[in-house]
N, C-alpha and C positions, 0 to 999 in steps of 0.2 A: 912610523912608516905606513903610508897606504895602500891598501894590496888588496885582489881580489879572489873570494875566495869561492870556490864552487861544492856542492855535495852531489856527489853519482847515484843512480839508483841503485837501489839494495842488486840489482839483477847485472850490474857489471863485477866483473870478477876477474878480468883481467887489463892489464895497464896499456894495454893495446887496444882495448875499445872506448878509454878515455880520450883518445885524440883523432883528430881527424889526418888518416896518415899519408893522405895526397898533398895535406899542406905543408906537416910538419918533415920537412926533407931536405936533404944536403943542398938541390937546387934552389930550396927557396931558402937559403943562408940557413936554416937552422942546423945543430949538434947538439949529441947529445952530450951531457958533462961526465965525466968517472967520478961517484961519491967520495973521497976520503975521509971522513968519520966515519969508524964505524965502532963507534957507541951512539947511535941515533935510534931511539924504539919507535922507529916506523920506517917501515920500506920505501923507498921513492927512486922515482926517476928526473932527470931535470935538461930543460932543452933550453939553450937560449940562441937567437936568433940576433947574427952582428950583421952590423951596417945594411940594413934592408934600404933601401933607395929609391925614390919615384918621382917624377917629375912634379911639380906642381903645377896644380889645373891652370891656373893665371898663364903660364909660359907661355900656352899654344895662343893664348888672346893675343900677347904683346908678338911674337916672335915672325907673324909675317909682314908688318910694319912697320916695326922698329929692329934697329941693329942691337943685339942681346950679346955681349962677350962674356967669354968665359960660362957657358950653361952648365957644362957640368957642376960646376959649383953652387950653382941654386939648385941641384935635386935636395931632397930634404929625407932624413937619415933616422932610420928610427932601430934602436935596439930593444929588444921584448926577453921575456923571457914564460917558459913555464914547468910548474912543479906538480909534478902527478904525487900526491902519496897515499898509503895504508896502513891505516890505524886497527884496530880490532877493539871492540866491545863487547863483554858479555859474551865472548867466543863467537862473534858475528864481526866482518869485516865491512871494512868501511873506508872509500876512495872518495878524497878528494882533490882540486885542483885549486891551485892557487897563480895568478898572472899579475905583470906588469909589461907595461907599453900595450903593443897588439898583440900581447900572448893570446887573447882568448879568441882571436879568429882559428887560433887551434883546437880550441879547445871544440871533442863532440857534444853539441849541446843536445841533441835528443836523446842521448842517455843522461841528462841529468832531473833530479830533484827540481820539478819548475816553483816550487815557492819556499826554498830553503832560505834565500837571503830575506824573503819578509817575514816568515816566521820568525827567526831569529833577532831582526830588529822589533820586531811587534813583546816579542819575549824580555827583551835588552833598553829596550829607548825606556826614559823618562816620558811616561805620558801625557805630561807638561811642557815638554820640551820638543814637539815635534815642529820640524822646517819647511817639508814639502811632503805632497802626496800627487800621486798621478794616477787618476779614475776614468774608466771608460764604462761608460752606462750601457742600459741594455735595450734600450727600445731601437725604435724601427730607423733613426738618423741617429747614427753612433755618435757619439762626443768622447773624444778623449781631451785630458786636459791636465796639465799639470798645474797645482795650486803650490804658491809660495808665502811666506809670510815670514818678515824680515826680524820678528822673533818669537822664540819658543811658543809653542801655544798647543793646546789640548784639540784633536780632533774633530769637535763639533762649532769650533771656528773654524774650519776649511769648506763650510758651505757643502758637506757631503750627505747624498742622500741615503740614507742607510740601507734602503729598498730597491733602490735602481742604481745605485753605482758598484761597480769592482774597485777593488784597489789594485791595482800592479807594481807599488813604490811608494814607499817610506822611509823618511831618513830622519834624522834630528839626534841630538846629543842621548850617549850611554849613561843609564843608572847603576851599571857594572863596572865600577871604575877600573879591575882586571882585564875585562876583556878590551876595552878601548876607550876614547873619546869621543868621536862620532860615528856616524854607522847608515849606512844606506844599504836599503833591500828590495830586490826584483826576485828574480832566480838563483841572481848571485848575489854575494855581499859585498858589499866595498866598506872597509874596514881601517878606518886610522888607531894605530897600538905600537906598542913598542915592543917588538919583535926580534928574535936571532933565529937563523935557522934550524939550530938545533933546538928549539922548544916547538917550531911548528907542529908537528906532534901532540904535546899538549894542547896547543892552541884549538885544533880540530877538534880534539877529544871537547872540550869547552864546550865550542859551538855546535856539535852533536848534541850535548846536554841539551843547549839553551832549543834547538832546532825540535827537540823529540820531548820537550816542555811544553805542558798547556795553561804555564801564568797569564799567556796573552790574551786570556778569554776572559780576563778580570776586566779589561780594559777595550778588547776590537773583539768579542763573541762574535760580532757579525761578521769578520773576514770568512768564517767558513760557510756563509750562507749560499754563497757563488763563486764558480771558479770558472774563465776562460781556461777552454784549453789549449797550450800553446803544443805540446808535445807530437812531432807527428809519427810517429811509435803508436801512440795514443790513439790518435785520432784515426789512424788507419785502421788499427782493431775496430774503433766506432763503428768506420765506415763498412766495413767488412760484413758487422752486423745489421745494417739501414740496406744494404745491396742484398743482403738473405731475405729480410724481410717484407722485401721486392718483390725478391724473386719468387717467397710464395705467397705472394698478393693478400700481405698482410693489410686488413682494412685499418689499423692501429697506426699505419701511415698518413699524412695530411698533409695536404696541398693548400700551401696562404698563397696569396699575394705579394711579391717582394717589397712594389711602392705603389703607393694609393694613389698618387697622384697619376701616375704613369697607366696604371689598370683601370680607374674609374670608364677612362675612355674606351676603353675596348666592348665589342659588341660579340665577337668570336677570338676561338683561340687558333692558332696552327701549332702543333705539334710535330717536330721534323727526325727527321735521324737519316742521315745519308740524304739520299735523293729521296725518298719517300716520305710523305707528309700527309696530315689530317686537319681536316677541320673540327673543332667543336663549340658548343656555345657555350660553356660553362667547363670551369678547369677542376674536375675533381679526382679523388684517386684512383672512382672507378674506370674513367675515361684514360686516365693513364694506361694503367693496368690491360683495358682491350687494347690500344696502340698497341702495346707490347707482345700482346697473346699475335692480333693481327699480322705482326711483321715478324713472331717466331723470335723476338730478341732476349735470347735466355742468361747468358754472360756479363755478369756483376759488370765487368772491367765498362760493359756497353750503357748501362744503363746512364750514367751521368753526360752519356752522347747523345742522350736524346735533349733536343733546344725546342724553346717555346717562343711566340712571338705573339704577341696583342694586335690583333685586327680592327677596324673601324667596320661602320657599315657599308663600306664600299669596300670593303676586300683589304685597304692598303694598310700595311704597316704600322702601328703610331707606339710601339716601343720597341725600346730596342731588343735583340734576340739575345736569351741566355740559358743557361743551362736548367735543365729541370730540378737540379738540385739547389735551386737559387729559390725556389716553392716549398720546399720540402721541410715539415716539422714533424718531428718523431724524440720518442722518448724511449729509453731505456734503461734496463737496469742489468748492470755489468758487476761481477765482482764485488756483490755488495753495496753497489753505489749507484747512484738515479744522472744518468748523461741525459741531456736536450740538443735535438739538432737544431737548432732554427736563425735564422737571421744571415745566414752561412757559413755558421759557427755551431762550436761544439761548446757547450756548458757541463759543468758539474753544478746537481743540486743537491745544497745538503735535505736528509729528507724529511727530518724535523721542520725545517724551514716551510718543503712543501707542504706540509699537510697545514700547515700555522696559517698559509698564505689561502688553500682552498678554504679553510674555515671561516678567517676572515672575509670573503668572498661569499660564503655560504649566509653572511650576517645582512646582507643586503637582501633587501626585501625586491618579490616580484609582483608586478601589475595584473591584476586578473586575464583569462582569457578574453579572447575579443575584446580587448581593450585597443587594438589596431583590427583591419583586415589584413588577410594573407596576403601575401605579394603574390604577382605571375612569373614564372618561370622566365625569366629575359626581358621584365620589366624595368623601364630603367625606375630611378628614386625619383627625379621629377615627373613621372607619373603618377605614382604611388602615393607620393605625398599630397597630388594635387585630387588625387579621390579622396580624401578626409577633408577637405573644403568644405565644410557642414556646419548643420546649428552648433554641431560641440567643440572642435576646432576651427584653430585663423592658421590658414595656408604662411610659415613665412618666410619659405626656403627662395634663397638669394635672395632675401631682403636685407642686404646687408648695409653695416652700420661699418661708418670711417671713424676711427678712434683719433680723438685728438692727440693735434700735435707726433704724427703718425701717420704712416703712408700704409698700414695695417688697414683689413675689410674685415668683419667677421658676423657672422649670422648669427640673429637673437638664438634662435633653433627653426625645425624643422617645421614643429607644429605648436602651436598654444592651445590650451583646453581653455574652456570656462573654470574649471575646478582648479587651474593653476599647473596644470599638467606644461613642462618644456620639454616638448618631446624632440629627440634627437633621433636621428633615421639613419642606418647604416648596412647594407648588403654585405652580407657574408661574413663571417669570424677571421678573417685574414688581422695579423700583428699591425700590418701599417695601416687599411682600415680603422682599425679600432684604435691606434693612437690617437689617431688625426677625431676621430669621435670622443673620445674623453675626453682631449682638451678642451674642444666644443666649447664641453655643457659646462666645465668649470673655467675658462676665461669669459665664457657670457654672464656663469653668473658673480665675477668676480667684477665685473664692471659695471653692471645690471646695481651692486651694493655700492659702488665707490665712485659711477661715474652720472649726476646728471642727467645729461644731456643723452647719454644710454637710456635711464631711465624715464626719459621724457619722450624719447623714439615709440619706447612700449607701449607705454601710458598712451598716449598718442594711439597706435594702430589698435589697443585693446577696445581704445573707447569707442572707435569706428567699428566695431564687430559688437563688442560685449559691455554697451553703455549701461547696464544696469550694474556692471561693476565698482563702473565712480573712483578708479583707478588713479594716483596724480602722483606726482614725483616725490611728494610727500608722506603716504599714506601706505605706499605697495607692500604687500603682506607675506615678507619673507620666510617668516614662518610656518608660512601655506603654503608655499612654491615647491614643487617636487620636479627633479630632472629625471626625464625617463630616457635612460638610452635603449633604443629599440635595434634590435640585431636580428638580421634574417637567415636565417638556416635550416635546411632539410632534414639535419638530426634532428632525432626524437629525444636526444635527451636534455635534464636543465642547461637552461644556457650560462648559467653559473658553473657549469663542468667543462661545456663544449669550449670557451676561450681559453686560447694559449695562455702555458703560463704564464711567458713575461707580461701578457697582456690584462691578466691576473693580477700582476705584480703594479702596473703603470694604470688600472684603474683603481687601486684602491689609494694612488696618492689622489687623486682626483678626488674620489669620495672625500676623501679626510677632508680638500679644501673646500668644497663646496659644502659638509658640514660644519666647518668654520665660520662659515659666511652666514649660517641659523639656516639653510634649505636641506631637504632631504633628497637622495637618489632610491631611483628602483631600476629595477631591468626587464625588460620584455621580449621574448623573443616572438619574432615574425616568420608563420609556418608559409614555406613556398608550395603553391599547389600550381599546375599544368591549367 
């Protein structure tokens, strides 16, 4: 039988905050059952819900056009049911929920366990045998996606990237031949076994086991590296903590970018809250911060009222208006455990991970000083780039190259050196920024290796600057070729600290490809001076 089964947090304790009790009610068809066994070693309650009834959507299409008889009879009928119970372990108690039909629209899901049914399958499945997975990554254009594969197959067939993806779901056949035959895991579990209701009891007791087991680290160690957080329990503590440290103009707060494309344009910012507004030329957190001191806005509840909107040089609008918490990247550490606000999401990061990730980060070598000049404070990059037009650099921002067979444009880079330098330019440490620059430097130079007529572009404009190089689509010396991503920022500190971490995380897949390809990366940052 297949059934769904859920685990409650340790912090529910009673059977009344397992459901959500506006739903579960006599007017919405449901009652409750009266238990008769009473040899059952676990407490429960049990709701089920007859003849629920609803029209279906198609009706209203047909029904002003055509003559429909007899409607009632096309509603469509759905009986649910659900089982609250409590087990005890180790003198510690333990609620779970178990549904069939649309029981679990009953069910409260912010008191639950949000990765009880993947642990449990991650613990359970044959790791040869998995069917699907469902990842959503973490850079600045979300991707979610469910991957299928029509048989059994081991995890590093699903095309997953171990560094930028989450998992949310897993299912594929049990190695527990007790506990079931197949098994899929989110929050909750869905669960095929062969079941009576007086063993459900044991059945829980089980999957507690298998849930508070760490075998599945033989096999997915990386599921615990990142966690979306779905819980809004959770997240409101977060938030609670990101509005204090607001409110005492913690500099440890940071202000990205939400989308590069959309911000590049912008020349000023306005800053709003009710009728009062500001202008500024540059969005940082200390600029927040006086808004806030200026207008007296002291009240947590206010601050995520304050809206930003991207200005042109003529005053008008060119993105759209959102909240200021759509900028916002802040990290914390709660209870033991390291939370990230960024992207408009809350993360868990395990903190092994993090330090794994700054170090590898830290392995990346940096370009000496003055190895660029400073940028100006509201300079845009087409000027910037266009002052290193010199004996040592070839200018070759928007020299862009159409990729065959391809309605795709992408620039060799920013700047070329004589020494082989591809310097890639990019203003400010904002997440979508810096996506959109890593890929850059490794799709140019992933083409620059594999494509010709890329290489013959180069070759080409090299020899018209740097003819003593003798450059040709045959000969180009990849193993001299160094990609410098150059990032501009006002911190004083290395720019190998000052990028976010997912951004941390999504340039070191870049390095890794771009050292594939035999070229090496460095980093540079660019000091802004007035």
């Amino acid at each position: 039988m297949k059934l769904t089964y859920y685990l409650f947090k340790s912090t529910v304790k009673k059977f009344e905050d397992t459901i959500i009790s506006k739903k579960v009610t006599a007017s919405n068809n449901f009652e409750e059952l009266k238990i008769t066994n009473e040899k059952l070693n676990f407490e429960t309650k049990v709701f089920i819900q007859r003849n629920k009834t609803k029209e279906p959507k198609w009706l209203k299409f047909l029904e002003n056009d055509a003559e429909i008889l007899d409607k009632a009879e096309l509603k469509n009928t759905v009986n649910s049911f659900i089982i609250i119970l409590k087990i005890y372990k180790n003198d510690n108690e333990y609620f779970f929920g178990i549904t069939g039909g649309m029981g679990f629209t009953g069910i409260n899901k912010d008191k639950l366990e949000s990765d009880f049914g993947l642990k449990v399958t991650l613990n359970c499945v044959n790791p040869s045998e998995l069917k699907a997975v469902d990842v959503r990554n973490i850079d600045i254009k979300t991707r979610q996606k469910r991957i299928h594969i029509n048989k059994g197959s081991r995890i590093d067939e699903f095309e997953f990237d171990f560094q930028q993806d989450i998992i949310n779901l897993v299912s594929g056949k049990s190695k527990v031949e007790k506990i079931g035959k197949n098994l899929r895991g989110t929050a909750s579990l869905n669960l095929d076994s062969d079941i009576r209701f007086e063993i459900l009891g044991d059945k829980c007791r089980e999957l507690l086991d298998l849930y508070q087991s760490e075998d599945y680290k033989e096999e997915f160690d990386f599921i615990d590296n990142m966690k979306l957080i779905k819980s809004k329990e959770l997240k409101n503590t977060l938030f609670m903590c990101l509005w204090e440290s607001i409110g005492d103009r913690d500099e440890k707060v940071i202000l990205t970018y939400p989308d590069m494309i959309e911000y590049e344009r912008c020349t000023n910012f306005k800053l709003m809250y009710n009728s009062k507004h500001k202008e500024v030329e540059d969005l940082d957190i200390k600029k927040l911060y006086d808004f806030l001191d200026e207008l007296n806005i002291n009240k947590y509840e206010n601050y995520e009222k304050v809206k930003v909107v991207g200005l042109d040089e003529f005053g008008t609008p060119v993105t759209t208006t959102v909240s200021i918490k759509e900028f916002i990247v802040y990290e914390i550490k709660f209870e033991e455990k390291l939370y990230i606000f960024t992207l408009n999401d809350w993360y868990y990061i395990e903190e092994n991970y993090y330090k794994v990730i700054q170090e590898e980060v830290n392995k990346i070598a940096l370009m000496n000083d003055g190895f660029l000049h400073p940028i100006k404070k509201g300079e845009s990059e087409g000027s910037y780039n266009e002052r290193h037009n010199n004996d040592y650099f070839m200018l070759m921002d928007k020299d862009n190259f159409q990729i065959p067979k391809s309605k795709s444009k992408i620039e060799v880079c920013d700047l070329f050196s004589k020494e082989n330098h591809f310097v890639c330019v990019k203003r400010e440490t904002s997440s979508a920024t810096l996506s959109h620059l890593f890929a850059q430097g490794s799709v140019s130079m992933d083409l620059l290796r594999n494509v010709p007529e890329y290489r013959e572009k180069l070759t080409s404009s090299i020899d018209n600057k740097f003819k003593h190089l003798n450059y040709n689509i045959n000969n180009f010396p990849y193993d001299k070729s160094i990609v410098v991503y150059a990032i501009s920022t006002d911190k004083g500190e290395d720019i190998r600290k000052i990028i976010p971490f997912f951004s941390k995380v999504n340039l070191l897949q870049h390095v890794k490809r771009i050292k594939e390809l035999g070229m090496d990366v460095r980093l540079f940052k660019i000091p802004i001076i007035k």
